[in-house]
C-alpha positions in Angstrom: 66.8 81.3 58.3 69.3 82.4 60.8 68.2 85.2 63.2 70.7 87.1 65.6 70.1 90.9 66.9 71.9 93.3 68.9 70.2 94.1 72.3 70.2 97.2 74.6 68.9 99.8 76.4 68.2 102.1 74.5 69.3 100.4 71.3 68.3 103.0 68.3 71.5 104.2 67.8 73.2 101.0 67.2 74.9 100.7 63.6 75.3 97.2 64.1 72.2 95.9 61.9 74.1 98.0 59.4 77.0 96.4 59.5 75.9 92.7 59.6 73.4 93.5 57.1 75.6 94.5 55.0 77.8 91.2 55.3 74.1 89.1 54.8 73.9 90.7 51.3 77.2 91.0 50.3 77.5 86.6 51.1 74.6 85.7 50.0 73.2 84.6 53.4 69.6 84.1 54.3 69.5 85.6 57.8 68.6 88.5 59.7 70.1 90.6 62.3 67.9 93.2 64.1 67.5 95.8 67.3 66.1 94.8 70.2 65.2 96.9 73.1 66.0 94.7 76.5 65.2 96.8 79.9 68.1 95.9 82.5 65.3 94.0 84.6 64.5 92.0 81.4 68.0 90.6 80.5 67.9 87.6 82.4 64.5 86.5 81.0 65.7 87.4 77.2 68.8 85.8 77.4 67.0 82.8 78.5 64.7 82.6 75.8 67.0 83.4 72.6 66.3 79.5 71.5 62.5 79.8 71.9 62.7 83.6 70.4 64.3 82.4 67.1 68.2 83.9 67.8 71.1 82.2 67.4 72.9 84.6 69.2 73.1 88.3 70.0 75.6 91.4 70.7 74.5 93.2 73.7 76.0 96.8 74.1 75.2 99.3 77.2 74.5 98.8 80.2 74.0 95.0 79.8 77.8 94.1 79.1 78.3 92.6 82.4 75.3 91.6 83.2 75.4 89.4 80.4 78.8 88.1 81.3 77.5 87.1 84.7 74.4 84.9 82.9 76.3 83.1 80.3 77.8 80.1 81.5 80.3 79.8 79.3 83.3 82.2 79.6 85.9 83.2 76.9 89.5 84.0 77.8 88.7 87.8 76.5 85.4 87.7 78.4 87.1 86.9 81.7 90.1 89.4 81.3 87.3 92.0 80.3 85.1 91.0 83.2 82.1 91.8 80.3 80.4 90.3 77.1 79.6 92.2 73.9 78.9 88.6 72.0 76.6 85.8 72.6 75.5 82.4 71.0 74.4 78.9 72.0 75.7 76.1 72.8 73.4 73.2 72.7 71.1 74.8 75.4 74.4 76.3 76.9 74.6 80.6 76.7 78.1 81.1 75.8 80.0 84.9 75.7 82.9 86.8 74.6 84.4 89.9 74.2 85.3 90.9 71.0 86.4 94.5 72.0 90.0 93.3 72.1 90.3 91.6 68.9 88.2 94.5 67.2 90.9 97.3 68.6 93.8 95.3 67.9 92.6 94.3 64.4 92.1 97.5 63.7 95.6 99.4 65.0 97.4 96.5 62.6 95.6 97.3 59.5 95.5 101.3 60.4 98.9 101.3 61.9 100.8 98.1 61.4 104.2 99.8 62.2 103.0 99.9 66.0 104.4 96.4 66.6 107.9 97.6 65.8 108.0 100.6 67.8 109.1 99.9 70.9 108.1 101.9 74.2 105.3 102.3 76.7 101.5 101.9 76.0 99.5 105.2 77.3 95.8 104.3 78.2 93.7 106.9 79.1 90.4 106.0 81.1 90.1 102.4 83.3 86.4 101.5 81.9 85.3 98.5 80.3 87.0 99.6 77.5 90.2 100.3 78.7 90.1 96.9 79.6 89.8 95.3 76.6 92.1 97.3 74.9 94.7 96.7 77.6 94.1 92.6 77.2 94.5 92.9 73.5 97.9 94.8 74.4 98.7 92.2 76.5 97.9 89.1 74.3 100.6 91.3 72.1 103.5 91.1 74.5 103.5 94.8 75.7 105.0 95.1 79.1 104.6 98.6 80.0 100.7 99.8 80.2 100.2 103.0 81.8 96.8 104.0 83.0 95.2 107.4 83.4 92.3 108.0 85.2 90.6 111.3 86.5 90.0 108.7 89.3 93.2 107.5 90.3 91.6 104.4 92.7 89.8 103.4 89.3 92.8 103.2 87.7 94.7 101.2 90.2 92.1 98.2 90.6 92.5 97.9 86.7 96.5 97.5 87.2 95.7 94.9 90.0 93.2 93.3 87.5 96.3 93.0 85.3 99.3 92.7 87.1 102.7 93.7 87.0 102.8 95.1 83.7 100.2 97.4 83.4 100.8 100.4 85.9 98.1 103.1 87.1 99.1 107.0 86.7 97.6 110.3 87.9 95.2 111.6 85.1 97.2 115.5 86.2 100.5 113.7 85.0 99.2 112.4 81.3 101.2 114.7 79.6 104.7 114.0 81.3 104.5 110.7 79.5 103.9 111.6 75.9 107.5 111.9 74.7 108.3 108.5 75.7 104.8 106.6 74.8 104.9 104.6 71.5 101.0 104.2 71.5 98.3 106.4 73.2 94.1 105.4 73.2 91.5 107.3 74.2 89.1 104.9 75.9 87.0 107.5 77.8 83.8 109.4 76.1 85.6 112.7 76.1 85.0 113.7 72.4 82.1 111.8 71.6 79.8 114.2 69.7 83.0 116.7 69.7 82.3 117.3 73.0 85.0 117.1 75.6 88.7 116.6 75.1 91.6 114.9 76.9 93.4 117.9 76.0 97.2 115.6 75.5 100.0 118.0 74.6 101.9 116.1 71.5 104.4 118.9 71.2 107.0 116.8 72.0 105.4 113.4 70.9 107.6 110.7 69.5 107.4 111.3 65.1 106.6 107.7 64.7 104.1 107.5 67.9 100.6 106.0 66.9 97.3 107.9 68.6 94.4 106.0 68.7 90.4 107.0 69.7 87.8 104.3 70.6 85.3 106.8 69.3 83.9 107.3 66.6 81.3 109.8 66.7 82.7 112.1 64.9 85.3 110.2 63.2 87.8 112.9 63.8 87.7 113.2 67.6 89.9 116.6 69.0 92.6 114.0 70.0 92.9 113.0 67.2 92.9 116.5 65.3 95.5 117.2 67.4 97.8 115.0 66.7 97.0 115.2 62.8 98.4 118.5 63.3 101.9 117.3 64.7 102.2 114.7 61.6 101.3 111.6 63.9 100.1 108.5 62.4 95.8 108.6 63.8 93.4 105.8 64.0 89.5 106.4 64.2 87.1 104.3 66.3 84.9 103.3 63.3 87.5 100.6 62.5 87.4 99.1 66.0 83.5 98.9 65.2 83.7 97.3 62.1 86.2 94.5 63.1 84.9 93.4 66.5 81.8 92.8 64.2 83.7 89.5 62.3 83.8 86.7 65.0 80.3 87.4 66.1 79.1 87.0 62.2 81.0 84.3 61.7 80.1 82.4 65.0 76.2 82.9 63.8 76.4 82.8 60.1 79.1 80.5 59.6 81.0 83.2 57.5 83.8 85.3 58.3 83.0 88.8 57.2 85.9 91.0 55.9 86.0 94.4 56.4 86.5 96.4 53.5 86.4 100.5 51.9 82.9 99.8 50.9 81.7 99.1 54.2 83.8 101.4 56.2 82.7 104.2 53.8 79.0 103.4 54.1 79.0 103.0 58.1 81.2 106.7 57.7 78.3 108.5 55.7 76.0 107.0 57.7 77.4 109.1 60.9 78.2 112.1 58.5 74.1 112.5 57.7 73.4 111.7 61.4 
């Protein structure tokens, strides 16, 4: 039987044994996938075990993204342009990572939102975390050439556009909303309106009709972003699909299955943060 977890710290309010146990039922598979509680000082030490625990991998979530980057010693092309790791397996004895966040975002905006890819103009990024990282890779690996970052801390958002280069540009959080009539796509990547608490407070008044708003969040499913641009007819994409998708290579690199995601499961992992 193959084992894999998600480790953390704390880890209770992962969905991610949800998820992957849905997949284990729905194929058939005899495996697991659990929670694990990892204290920052113990990550090394776990990470180093897996084998000798009975894991054939793990996701890791907060704070251990990097960390766990840093240990593997194998290296994705997402994990490097992330500078973090959300997904880990072996290699013979080898600890190998990547980033799914990217493929998991963009997956998501071309089944939510496919028309994005034909809409030409610039890409507004708001935050310059982790996150904002991966999302800007994934636009990137797509062809984008104009990636605007906003950041409350303006220096935060400039190392990301070094990180980058050329193409991705850092912006004055104040100045957000004297982009949005030109913008073609704009993501929330910062925590404001997680828990509805919070807002980025971006003036769509003047929004482009076919401009796609997007919200890594996804607790509650309808953010204030995005409730706001519901109300000027834009097309909106939840964070709960991101979730679901950057789910699929880490299944499929453990279980040797790739997962789909479906109505069924994105209606379960939904009621499951409605009853929360």
């Amino acid at each position: 039987m193959k084992r894999a977890c998600v480790i953390g710290w704390p880890i209770a309010q992962s969905r991610s044994p949800l998820i992957h146990q849905f997949w284990l039922r729905k194929y058939g598979i005899e495996g697991t996938y659990t929670k694990e509680p990892v204290r920052p000082e113990d990550l090394k030490s776990f990470l180093g075990s897996l084998k000798e625990r009975g894991f054939v991998g793990c996701n890791v979530t907060v704070p251990h993204k990097e960390a766990a980057f840093s240990i593997a010693e194998i290296r994705s092309s997402s994990a490097i342009a992330v500078g973090a790791a959300n997904t880990l397996w072996l290699e013979g004895d080898a600890l190998a990572c990547t980033n799914t966040d990217s493929y998991g975002f963009m997956a998501n905006l071309d089944q939510s939102a496919p028309h994005w890819r034909t809409t030409p103009g610039p890409i507004m990024i708001l935050g310059a975390g982790g996150s904002a990282r991966a999302v800007i890779h994934g636009f990137l690996e797509a062809g984008r050439d104009d990636i605007r970052v906003f950041n409350r801390t303006i220096e935060r958002a400039e190392e990301t556009a070094r990180h980058f280069g050329a193409r991705v540009s850092a912006s004055s959080w104040d100045t957000r909303n004297d982009h949005t009539a030109e913008v073609s796509v704009v993501v929330n990547t910062t925590t404001l309106g997680m828990n509805g608490v919070g807002d980025p407070n971006i003036d769509f008044s003047r929004a482009r009709k076919e401009a796609v708003v997007a919200d890594i969040v996804y607790v509650p499913l309808e953010t204030p972003l995005l409730a706001s641009a519901r109300r000027y007819g834009l097309t909106c994409v939840d964070g709960l699909g991101m979730l679901l998708h950057q789910a699929v290579p880490g299944f499929e690199t453990w279980f040797g299955v790739r997962p789909e995601v479906t109505p069924e499961l994105y209606n379960l992992i939904a009621e499951n943060i409605r009853e929360a």
